[in-house]
C-alpha positions as CSV (number, residue, x, y, z in Angstrom):
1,X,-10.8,22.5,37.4
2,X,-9.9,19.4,35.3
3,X,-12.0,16.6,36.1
4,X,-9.7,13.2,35.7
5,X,-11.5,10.8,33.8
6,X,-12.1,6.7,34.6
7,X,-10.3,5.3,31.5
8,X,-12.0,2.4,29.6
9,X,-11.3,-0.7,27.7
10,X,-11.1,0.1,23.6
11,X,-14.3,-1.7,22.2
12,X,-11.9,-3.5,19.8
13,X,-14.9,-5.6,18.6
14,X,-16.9,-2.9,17.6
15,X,-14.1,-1.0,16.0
16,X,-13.8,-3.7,13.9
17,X,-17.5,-3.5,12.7
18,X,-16.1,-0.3,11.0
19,X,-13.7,-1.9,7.8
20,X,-16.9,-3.7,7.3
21,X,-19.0,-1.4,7.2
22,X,-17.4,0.9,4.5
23,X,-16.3,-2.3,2.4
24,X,-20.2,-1.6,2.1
25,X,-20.2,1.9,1.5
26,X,-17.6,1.6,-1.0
27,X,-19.6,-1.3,-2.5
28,X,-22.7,0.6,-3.0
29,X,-20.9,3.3,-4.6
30,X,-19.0,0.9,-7.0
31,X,-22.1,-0.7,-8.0
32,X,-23.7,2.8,-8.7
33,X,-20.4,3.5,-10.4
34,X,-19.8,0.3,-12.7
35,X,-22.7,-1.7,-12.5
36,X,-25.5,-2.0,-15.3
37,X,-28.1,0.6,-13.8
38,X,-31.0,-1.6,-15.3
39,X,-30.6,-4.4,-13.7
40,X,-33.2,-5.9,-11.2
41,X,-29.9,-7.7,-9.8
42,X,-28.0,-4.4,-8.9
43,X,-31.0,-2.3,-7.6
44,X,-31.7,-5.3,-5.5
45,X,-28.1,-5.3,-3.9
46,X,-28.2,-1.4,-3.8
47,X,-31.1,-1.6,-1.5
48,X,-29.2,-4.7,1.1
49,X,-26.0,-2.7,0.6
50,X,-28.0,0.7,2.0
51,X,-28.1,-0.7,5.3
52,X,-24.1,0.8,5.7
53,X,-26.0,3.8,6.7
54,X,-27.8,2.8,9.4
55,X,-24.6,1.0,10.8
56,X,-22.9,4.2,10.6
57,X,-25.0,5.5,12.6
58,X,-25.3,2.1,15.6
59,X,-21.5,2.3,15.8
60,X,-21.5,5.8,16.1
61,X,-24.0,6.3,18.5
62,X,-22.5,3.5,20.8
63,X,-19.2,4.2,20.1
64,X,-20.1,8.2,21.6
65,X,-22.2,6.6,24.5
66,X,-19.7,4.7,25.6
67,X,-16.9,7.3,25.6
68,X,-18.9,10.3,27.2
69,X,-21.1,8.3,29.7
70,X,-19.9,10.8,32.0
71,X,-20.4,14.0,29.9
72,X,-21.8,15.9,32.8
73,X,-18.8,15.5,34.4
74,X,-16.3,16.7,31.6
75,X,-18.9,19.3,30.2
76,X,-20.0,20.3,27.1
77,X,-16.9,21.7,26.2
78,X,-14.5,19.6,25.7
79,X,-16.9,17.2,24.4
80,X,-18.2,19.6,21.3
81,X,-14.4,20.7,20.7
82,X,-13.1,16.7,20.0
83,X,-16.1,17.1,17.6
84,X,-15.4,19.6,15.8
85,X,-11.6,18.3,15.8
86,X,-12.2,15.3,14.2
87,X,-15.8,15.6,12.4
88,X,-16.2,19.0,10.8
89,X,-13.2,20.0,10.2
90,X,-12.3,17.0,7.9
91,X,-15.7,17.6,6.6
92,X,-15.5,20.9,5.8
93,X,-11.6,20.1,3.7
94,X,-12.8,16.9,1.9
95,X,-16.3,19.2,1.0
96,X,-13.8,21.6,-0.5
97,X,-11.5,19.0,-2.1
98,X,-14.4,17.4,-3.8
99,X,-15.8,21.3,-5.0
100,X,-12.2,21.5,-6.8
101,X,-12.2,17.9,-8.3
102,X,-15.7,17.9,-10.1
103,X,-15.2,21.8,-10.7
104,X,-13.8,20.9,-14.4
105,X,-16.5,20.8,-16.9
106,X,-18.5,23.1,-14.8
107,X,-19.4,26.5,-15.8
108,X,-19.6,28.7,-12.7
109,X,-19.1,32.0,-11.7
110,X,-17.8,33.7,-8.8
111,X,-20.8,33.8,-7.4
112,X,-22.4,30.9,-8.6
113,X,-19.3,28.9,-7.4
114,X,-19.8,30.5,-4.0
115,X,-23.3,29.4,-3.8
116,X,-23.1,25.8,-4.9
117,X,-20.1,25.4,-2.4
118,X,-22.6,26.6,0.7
119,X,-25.1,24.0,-0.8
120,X,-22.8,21.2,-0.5
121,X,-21.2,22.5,2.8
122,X,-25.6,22.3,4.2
123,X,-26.4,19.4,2.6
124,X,-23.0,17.1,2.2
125,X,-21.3,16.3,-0.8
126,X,-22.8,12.7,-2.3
127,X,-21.6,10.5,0.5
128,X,-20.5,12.8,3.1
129,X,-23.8,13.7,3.6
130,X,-23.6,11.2,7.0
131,X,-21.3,13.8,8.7
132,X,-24.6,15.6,8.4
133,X,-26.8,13.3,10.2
134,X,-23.8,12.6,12.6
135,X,-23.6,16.1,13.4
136,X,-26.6,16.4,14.0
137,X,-26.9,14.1,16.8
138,X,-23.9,15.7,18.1
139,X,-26.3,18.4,18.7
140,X,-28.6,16.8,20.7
141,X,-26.8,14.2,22.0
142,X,-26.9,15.3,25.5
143,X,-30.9,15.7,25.3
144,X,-30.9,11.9,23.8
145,X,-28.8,10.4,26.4
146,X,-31.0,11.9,29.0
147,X,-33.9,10.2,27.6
148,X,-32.0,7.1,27.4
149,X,-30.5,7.1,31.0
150,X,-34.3,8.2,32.1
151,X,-35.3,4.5,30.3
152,X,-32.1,2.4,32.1
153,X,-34.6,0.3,33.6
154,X,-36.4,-0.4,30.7
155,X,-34.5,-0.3,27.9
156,X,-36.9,-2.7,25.4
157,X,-39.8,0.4,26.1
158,X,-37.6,2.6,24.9
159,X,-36.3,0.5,21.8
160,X,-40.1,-0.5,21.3
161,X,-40.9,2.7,20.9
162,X,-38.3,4.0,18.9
163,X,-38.4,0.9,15.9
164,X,-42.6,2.0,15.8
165,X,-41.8,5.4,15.3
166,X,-38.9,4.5,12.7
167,X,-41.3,1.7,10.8
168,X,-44.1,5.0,10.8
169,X,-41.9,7.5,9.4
170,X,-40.4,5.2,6.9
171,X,-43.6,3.9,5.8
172,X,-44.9,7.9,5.2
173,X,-41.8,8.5,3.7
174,X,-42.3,5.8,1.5
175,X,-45.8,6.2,0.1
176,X,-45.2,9.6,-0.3
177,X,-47.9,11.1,2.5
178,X,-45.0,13.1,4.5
179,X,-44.1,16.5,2.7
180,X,-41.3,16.6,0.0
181,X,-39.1,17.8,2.2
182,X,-39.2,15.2,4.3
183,X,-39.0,12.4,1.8
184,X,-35.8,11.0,-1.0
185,X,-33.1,13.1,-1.3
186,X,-33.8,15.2,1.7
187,X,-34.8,12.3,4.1
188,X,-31.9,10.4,3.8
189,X,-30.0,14.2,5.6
190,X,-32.7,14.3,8.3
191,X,-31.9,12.6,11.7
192,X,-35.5,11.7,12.0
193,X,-34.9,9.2,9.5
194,X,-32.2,7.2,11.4
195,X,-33.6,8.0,14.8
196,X,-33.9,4.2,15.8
197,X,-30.4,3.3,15.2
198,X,-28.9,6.2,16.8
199,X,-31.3,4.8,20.2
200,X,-30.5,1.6,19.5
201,X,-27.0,2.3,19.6
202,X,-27.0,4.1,22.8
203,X,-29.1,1.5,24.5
204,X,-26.5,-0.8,23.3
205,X,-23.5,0.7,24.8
206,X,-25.3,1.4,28.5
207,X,-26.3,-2.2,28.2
208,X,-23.3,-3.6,26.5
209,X,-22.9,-6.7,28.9
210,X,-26.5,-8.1,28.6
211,X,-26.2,-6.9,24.3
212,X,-23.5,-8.6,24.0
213,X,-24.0,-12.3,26.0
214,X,-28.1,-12.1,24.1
215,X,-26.3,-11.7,20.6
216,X,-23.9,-14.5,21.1
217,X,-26.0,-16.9,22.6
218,X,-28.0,-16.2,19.9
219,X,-26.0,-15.8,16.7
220,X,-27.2,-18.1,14.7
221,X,-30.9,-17.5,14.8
222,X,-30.0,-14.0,14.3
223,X,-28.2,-15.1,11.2
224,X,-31.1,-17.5,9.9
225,X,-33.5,-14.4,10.7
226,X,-31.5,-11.8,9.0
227,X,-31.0,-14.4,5.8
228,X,-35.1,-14.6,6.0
229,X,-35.5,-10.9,5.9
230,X,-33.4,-10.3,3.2
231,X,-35.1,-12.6,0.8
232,X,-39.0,-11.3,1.6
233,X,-36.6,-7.7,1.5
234,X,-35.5,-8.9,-2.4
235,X,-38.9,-10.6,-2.9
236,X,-40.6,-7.2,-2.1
237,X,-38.2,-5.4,-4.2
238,X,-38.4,-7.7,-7.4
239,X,-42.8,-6.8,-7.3
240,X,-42.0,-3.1,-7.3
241,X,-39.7,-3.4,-10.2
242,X,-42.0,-5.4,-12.1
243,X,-44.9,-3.2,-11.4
244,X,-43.5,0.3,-10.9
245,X,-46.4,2.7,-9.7
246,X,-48.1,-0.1,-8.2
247,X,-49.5,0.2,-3.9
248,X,-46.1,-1.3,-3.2
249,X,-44.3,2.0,-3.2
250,X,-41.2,2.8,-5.6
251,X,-38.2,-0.1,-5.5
252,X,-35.9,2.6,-5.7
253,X,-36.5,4.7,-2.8
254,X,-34.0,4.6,-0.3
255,X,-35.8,4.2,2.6
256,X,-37.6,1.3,2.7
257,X,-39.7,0.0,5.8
258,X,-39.5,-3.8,4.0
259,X,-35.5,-3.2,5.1
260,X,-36.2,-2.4,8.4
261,X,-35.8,-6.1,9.8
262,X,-33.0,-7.1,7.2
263,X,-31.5,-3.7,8.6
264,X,-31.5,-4.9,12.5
265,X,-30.4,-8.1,11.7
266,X,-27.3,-7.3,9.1
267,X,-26.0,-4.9,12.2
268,X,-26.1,-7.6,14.6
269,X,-24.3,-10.5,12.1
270,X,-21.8,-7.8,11.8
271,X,-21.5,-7.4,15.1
272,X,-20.9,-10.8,16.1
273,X,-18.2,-10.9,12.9
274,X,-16.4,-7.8,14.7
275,X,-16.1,-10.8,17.9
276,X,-14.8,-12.8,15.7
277,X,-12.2,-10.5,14.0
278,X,-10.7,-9.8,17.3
279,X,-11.0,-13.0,19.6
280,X,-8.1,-14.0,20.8
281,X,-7.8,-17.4,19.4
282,X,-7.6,-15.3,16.1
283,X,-4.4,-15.2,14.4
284,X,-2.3,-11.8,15.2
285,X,-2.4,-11.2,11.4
286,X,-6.0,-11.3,11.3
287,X,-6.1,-9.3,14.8
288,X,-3.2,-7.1,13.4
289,X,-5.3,-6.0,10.2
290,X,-8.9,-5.8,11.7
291,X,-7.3,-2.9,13.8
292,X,-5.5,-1.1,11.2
293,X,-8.6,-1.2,9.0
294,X,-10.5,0.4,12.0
295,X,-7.7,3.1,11.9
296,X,-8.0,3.6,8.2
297,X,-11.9,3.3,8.1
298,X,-12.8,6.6,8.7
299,X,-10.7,8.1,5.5
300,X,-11.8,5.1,3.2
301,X,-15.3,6.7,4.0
302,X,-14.1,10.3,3.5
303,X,-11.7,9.7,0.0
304,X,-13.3,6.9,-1.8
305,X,-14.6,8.9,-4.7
306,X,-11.8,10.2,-5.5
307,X,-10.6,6.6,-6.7
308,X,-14.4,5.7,-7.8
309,X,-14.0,9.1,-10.0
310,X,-10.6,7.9,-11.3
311,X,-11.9,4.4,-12.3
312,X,-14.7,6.2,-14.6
313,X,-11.9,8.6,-15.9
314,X,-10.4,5.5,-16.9
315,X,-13.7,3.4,-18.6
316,X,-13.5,0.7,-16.0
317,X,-17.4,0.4,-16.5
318,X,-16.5,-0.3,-20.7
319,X,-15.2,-3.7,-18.9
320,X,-18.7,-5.2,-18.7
321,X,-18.2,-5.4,-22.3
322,X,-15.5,-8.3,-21.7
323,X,-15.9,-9.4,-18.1
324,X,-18.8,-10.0,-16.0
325,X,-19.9,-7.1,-14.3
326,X,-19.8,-8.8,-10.9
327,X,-16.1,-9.1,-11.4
328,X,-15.6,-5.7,-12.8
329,X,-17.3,-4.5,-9.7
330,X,-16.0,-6.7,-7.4
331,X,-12.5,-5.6,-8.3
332,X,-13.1,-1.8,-8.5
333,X,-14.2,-2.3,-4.5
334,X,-11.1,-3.8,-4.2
335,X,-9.0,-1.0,-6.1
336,X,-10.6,1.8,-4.4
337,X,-10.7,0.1,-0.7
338,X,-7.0,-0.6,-1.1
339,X,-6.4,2.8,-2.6
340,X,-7.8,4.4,0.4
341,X,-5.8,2.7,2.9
342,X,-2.7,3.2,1.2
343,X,-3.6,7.5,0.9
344,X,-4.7,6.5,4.9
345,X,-1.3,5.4,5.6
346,X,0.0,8.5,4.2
347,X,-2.0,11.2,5.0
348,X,-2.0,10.2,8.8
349,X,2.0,11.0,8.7
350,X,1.9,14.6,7.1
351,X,1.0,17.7,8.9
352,X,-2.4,17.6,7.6
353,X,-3.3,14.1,9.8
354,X,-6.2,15.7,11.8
355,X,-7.9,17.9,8.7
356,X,-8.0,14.9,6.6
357,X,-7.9,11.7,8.5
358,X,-9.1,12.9,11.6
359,X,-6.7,11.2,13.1
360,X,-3.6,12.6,14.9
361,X,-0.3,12.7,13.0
362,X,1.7,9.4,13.5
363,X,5.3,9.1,12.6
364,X,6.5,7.7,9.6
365,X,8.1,4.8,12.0
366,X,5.3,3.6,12.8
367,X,4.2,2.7,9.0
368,X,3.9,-1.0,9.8
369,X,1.6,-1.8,12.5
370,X,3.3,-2.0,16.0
371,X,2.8,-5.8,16.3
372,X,4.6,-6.7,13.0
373,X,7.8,-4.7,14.2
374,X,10.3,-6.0,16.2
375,X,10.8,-3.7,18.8
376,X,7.4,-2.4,20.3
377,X,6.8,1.7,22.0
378,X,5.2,2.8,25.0
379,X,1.5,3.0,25.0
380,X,0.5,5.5,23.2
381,X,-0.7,8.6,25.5
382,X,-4.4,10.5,24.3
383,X,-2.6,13.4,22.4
384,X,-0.8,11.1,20.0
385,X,-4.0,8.2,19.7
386,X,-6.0,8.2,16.5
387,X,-9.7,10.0,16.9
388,X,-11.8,8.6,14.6
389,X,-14.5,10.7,14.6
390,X,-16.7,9.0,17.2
391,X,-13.7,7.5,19.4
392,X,-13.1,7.8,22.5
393,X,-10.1,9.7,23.8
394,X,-8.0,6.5,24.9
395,X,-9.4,4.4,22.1
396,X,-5.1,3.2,21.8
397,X,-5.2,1.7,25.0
398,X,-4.6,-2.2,23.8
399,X,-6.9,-4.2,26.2
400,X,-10.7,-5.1,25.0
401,X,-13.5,-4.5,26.8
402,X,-14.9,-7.6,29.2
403,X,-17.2,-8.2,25.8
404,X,-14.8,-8.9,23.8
405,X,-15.4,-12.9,22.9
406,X,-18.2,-14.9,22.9
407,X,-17.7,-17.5,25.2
């Protein structure tokens, strides 16, 4: 039997945390891309612009929590087949699509090829290697929100907890005492190394009411904290690179415990920017794009190196020569966010929507967003509605959530 489910307002607020969001990922990766490497400057962003990760991982953990509150009641199911719909299914085609574009040059053989395709397919392909941490919540999701329902009471022991535990195993990770395994490359795939924000993010969405009236009563201490935490974050950094080896740990490491507070706070801010995107004292332009970049956010994260690996094709680092580099990266972000949208827009309308967009196939009418057309459709029904990945099934209904503004 079919249990009917309580619909619920779209979270258009913290939708619109995800365009911002992978305007970082695809920053980080431009940097890496076009930046002068040796530079104190860029290792010094790299390590701010890292925090995209654990946001990733908030928004996605809230975003799931919010939609399958009642996952007892619709079972296991449904919940692990929208999953595999819209998560590893585009993971598994964009893993092979990236195999195929970096195969030239490479010398393997059949079974070589094989091999290194199963290697990227367990450990994700450069930045799709969050699918992997995603997934893996997916897993134990169920045992997680247990925990967290068990804590609904007392929701700060819970989060208290959790941030030790995360500030512990960052700080083993990054003076080297955990095993190798469990440190760098490897870490950065383990779900024990995002474990707060995933909590953190559930908390959040049981508790959205109370998270929400805290942050905006209190968003501009929040914003004067998180400014604070990324200077002693850069101040931190600046000492390792001047004395690599020394107690304070390697600058490059991607998982920092100095970040840790910058990392809390640069969620929140963009948070509270995601209430502003979509108040409704906003302009509908700025309301209009803020949802289609939600929309498109999921394949700027799953095709952006495709246009990174096109800009290097074509010597856009040589440019540094000429311009500054800030400009040269600057503009490559722009080139490859805007590229992405555009192959978004496109993709979403072909047969192949839900294996590389994870989104459902739209119809070429509905190019221009709905509220820049003259003549608006019906709601749009749950078989028809976008899926990005962590969405939840009637994510197109149009009214926010109570949260929606501050004030």
């Amino acid at each position: 039997m079919t249990v009917a489910r309580q619909s619920k307002p779209r979270l258009d607020h913290v939708d619109a945390m995800r365009p911002v969001k992978q305007a970082g990922v695809v920053s980080t990766h431009s940097l890496i891309a076009f930046a002068p490497g040796a530079l104190a400057a860029v290792g010094g962003s790299l390590m701010l612009l890292h925090v995209t990760r654990e946001a990733f991982l908030f928004i996605s953990a809230c975003m799931l929590t919010y939609g399958y509150s009642d996952l007892h009641r619709i079972g296991y199911g449904y919940f692990y087949r929208r999953r595999l719909t819209s998560v590893a299914l585009p993971y598994v085609c964009w893993t092979v699509i990236y195999f195929v574009v970096t195969m030239p040059g490479q010398s393997y053989t059949v079974g070589t090829g094989f091999q290194h395709f199963g290697y990227l397919l367990g450990t994700g392909y450069y930045q799709l290697y969050y699918l992997v941490v995603i997934m893996q919540f997916y897993a134990v999701y169920p045992l997680l929100f247990w925990v967290v329902q068990r804590s609904y009471a007392h929701p700060w022991v819970l989060l208290g907890t959790s941030l030790v535990l995360q500030v512990l195993m960052t700080s083993l990770m990054h003076w080297g005492v955990l095993p190798s395994h469990m440190r760098g490359y490897w870490a950065t795939r383990e779900i024990t190394s995002y474990q707060f924000y995933l909590v953190a993010g559930m908390v959040a969405a049981l508790h959205l009411d109370q998270v929400h009236d805290w942050l905006c009563r209190n968003g501009w201490k929040i914003f004067g904290a998180t400014v604070l935490a990324a200077a002693a974050a850069e101040g931190w950094f600046l000492a390792a690179h001047a004395y690599p080896g020394s107690w304070l740990g390697s600058a490059s490491d991607p998982l920092q415990p100095i970040v840790i507070p910058f990392n809390i706070g640069a969620i929140a801010c963009v948070y509270l920017f995601g209430v502003w995107l979509v108040e409704p004292r906003r302009s509908k332009r700025i309301r209009v794009l803020a949802r289609s970049g939600s929309d498109n956010s999921y394949t700027v994260y799953l095709a952006q190196m495709l246009f990174v690996y096109a800009l290097e094709d074509l010597s856009w680092r040589s440019l540094n020569g000429v311009v500054p580099w800030p400009l040269v990266t600057v503009v490559g972000v722009a080139i490859v966010f805007l590229s992405c949208v555009f192959m978004s827009g496109i993709l979403a309308r072909t047969p192949f929507a839900i294996a590389l967009t994870g989104r459902r196939r739209e119809q070429w009418s509905t190019w221009l967003p709905e509220e820049w057309r003259r003549t608006r459709r019906p709601p749009m029904s749950e078989s028809e509605s976008p899926i990005d990945m962590d969405r939840v099934p009637w994510t197109a209904m149009s009214e926010p959530a109570s949260a929606s503004g501050c004030g």
